[in-house]
C-alpha positions as CSV (number, residue, x, y, z in Angstrom):
1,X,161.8,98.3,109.1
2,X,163.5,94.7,107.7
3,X,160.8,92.0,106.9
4,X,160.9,89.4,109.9
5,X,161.5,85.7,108.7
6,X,157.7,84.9,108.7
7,X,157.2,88.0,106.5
8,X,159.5,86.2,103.7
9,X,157.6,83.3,104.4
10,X,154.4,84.9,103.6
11,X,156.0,86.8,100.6
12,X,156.9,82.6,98.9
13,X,153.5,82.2,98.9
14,X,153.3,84.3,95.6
15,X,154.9,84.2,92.4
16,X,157.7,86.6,91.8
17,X,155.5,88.8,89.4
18,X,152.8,89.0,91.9
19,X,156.0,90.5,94.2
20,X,156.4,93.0,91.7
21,X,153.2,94.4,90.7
22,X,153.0,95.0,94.5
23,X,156.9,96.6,94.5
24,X,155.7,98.9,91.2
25,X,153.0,100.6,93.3
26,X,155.3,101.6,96.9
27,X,159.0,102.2,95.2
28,X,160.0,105.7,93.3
29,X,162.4,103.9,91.1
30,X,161.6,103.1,87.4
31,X,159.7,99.9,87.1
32,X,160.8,99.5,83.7
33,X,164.4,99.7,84.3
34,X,165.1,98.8,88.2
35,X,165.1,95.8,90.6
36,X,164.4,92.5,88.3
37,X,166.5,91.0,85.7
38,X,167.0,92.5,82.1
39,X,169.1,89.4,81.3
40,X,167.2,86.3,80.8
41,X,167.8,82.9,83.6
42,X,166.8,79.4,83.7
43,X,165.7,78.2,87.0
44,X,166.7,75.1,87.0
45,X,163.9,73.6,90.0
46,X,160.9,75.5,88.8
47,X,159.0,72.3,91.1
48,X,160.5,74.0,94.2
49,X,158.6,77.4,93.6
50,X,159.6,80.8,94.5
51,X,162.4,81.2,96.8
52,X,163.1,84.4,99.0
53,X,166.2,85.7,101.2
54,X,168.7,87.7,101.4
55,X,171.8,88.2,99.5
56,X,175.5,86.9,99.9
57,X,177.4,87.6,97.3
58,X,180.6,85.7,95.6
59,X,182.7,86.2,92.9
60,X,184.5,83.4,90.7
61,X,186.8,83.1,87.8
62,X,187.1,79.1,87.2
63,X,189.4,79.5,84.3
64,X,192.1,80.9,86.3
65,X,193.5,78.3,88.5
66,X,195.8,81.6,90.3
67,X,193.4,82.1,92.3
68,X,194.0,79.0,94.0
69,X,196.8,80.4,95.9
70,X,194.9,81.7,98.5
71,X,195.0,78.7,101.0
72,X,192.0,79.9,103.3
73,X,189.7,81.4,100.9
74,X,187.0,78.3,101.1
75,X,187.7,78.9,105.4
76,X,186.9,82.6,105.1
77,X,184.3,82.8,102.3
78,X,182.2,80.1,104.3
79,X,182.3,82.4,108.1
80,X,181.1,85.4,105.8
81,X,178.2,83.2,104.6
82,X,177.8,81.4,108.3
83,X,177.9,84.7,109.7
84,X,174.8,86.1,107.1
85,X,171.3,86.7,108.6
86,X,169.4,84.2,106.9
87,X,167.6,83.1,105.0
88,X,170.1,83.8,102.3
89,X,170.6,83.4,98.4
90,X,174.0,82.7,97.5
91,X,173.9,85.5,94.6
92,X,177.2,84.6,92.2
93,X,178.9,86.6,89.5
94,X,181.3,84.4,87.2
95,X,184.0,86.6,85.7
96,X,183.9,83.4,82.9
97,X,180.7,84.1,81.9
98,X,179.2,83.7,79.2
99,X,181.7,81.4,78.1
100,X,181.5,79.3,81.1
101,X,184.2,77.1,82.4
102,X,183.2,75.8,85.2
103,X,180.8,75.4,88.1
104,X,181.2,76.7,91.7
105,X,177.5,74.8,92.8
106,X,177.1,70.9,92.9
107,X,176.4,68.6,95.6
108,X,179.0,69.4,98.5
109,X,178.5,72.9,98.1
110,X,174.9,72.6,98.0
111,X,174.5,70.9,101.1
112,X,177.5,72.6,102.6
113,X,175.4,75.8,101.9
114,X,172.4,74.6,103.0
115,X,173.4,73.6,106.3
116,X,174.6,77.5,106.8
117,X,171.2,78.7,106.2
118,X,171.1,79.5,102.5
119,X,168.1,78.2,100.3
120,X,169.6,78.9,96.7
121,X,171.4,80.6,94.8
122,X,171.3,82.7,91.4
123,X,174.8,82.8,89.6
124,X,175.9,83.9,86.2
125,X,177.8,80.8,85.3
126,X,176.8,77.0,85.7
127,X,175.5,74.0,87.6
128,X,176.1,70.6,87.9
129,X,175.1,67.8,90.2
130,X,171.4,68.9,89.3
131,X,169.4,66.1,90.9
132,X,172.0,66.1,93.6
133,X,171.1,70.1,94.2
134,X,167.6,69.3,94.0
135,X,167.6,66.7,96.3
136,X,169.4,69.0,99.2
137,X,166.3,71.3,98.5
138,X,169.0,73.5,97.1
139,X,167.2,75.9,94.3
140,X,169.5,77.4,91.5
141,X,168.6,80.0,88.8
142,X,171.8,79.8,86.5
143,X,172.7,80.0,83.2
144,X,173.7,76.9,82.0
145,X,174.7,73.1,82.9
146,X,178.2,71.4,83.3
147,X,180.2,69.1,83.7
148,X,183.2,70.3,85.5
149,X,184.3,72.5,88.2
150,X,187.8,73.3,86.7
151,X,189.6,75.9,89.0
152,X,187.1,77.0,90.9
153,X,187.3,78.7,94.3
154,X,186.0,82.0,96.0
155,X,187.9,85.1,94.5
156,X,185.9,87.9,96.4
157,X,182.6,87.7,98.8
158,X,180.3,90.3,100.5
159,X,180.7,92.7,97.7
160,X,178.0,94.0,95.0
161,X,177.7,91.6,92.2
162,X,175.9,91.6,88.8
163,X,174.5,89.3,87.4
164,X,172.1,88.8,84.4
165,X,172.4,92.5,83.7
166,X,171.5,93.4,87.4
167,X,173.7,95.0,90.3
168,X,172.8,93.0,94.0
169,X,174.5,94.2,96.9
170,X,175.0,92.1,100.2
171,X,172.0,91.7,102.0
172,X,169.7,93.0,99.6
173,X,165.9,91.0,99.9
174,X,165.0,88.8,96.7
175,X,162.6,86.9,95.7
176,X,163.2,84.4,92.6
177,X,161.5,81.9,90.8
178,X,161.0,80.7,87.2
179,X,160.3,84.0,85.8
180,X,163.6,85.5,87.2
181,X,164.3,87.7,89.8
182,X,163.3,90.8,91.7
183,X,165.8,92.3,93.8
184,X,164.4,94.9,96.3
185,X,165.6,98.2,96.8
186,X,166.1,98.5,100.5
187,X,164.3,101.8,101.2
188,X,161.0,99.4,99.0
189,X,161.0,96.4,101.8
190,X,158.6,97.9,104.7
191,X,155.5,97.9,102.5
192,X,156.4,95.1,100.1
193,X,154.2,92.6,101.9
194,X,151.1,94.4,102.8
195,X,151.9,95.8,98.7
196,X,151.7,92.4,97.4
197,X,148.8,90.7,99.5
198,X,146.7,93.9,98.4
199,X,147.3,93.9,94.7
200,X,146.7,90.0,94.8
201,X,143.4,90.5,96.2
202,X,142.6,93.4,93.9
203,X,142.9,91.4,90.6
204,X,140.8,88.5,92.3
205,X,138.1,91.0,93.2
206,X,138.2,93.4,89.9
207,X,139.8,92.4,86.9
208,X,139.8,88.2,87.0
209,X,136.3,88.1,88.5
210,X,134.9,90.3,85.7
211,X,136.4,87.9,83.2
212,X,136.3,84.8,84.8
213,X,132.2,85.6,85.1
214,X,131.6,86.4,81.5
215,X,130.8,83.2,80.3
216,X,127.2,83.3,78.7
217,X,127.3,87.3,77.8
218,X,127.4,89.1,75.2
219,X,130.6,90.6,73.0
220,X,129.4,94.1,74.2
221,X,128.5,92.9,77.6
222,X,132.1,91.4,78.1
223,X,133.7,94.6,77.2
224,X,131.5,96.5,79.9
225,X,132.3,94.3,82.2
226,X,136.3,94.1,82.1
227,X,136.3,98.0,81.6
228,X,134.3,98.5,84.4
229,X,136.8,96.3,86.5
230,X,139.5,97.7,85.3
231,X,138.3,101.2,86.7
232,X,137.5,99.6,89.9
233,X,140.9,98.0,90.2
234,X,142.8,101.4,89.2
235,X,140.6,103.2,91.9
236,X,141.4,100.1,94.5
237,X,145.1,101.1,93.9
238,X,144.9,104.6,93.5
239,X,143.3,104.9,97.2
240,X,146.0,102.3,98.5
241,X,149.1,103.6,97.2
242,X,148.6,107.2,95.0
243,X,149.2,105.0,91.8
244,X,146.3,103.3,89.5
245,X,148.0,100.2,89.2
246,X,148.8,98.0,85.5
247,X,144.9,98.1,84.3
């Protein structure tokens, strides 16, 4: 079953590594080579924290000013984003990149998206307008600044994207923040929260508890301890989920 819009709530609380050492211990996919970004991203508001929702997807080329002969491509592309069950992350591949040319994100399109329920976006090519953005509690993982927009204007929309080395498809769940990105495999989303929380809690009990307590002990004693922990976190997971977790 989808997450409801308080369960993405509860899943900003945590950082987008905490997401995924809960995602590593439900999903059948390789942890090493599915979901988050192999490409490295800036986010650009790291004050704003995590942000989570749901995918649209774009496609830009703002070197090629053709594309500008579609006269109701801005009408169109913003009903497919209007239309999105929220809330979404405007996820958009720039065919320029990584010679960027242009931006697609500033201020007007910023608060234009915001109004229509999206709370960020994470794009391949640029940004400008950044204290504008931030100010529209817009968040933006990108890969660079600059100045201009040149040609810009949507080319496709509601189609799967990649970016940073990742395929997204409309709709997809994600969860973002300074680290990067983890986008969810669908059949993953049911258990991702209750995944999360328990994993979180497991460390605090186990692992960071065991080291955070060692102060005063011994070398040897130390080692006994965060061992010990380590076995008591592997069995926590192992009884949870079938797997014994990253310790």
């Amino acid at each position: 079953m989808p997450l409801s819009h308080g369960d993405l709530l509860q899943l900003k609380r945590w950082n987008t590594p905490t997401i995924y050492n809960g995602w590593e211990q439900i999903t059948a996919h390789d942890v090493a080579a599915a979901g988050w970004n192999p490409d490295e991203t800036r986010d650009f508001m790291p004050q704003m924290g995590p942000m989570v929702g749901r995918a649209v997807t774009l496609v830009v080329e703002p070197s090629n000013p053709s594309h500008k002969g579609r006269a109701a491509a801005w009408e169109d592309y913003r009903k497919y984003v209007a239309e999105a069950e929220g809330p979404s992350i405007v996820v958009v591949q720039d065919l320029d990149a990584p010679r960027v040319i242009g931006s697609f994100w500033g201020e007007v399109n910023a608060n234009a998206h915001r109004a229509l329920g999206c709370v960020g976006t994470i794009t391949d090519g640029a940004i400008r307008d950044l204290d504008e953005m931030t100010n529209a509690g817009f968040k933006a993982l990108a890969r660079r600044l600059c100045v201009g927009h040149a040609h810009v204007t949507p080319v496709r929309w509601g189609v799967p994207v990649t970016v940073f080395g990742r395929e997204i498809r409309p709709g997809q769940l994600i969860h973002a923040d300074k680290h990067g990105f983890l986008a969810v495999p669908p059949e993953d989303e049911g258990r991702l929260l209750e995944a999360a929380a328990f994993m979180d809690s497991n460390e605090c009990h186990t692992v960071i508890a065991a080291a955070r307590g060692a102060q005063g002990l011994g070398r040897d004693e130390i080692l006994a301890r965060l061992a010990a922990a380590g076995q008591r976190f592997g069995e926590a997971a192992r009884a949870r989920f079938g797997q014994r977790g990253e310790w």
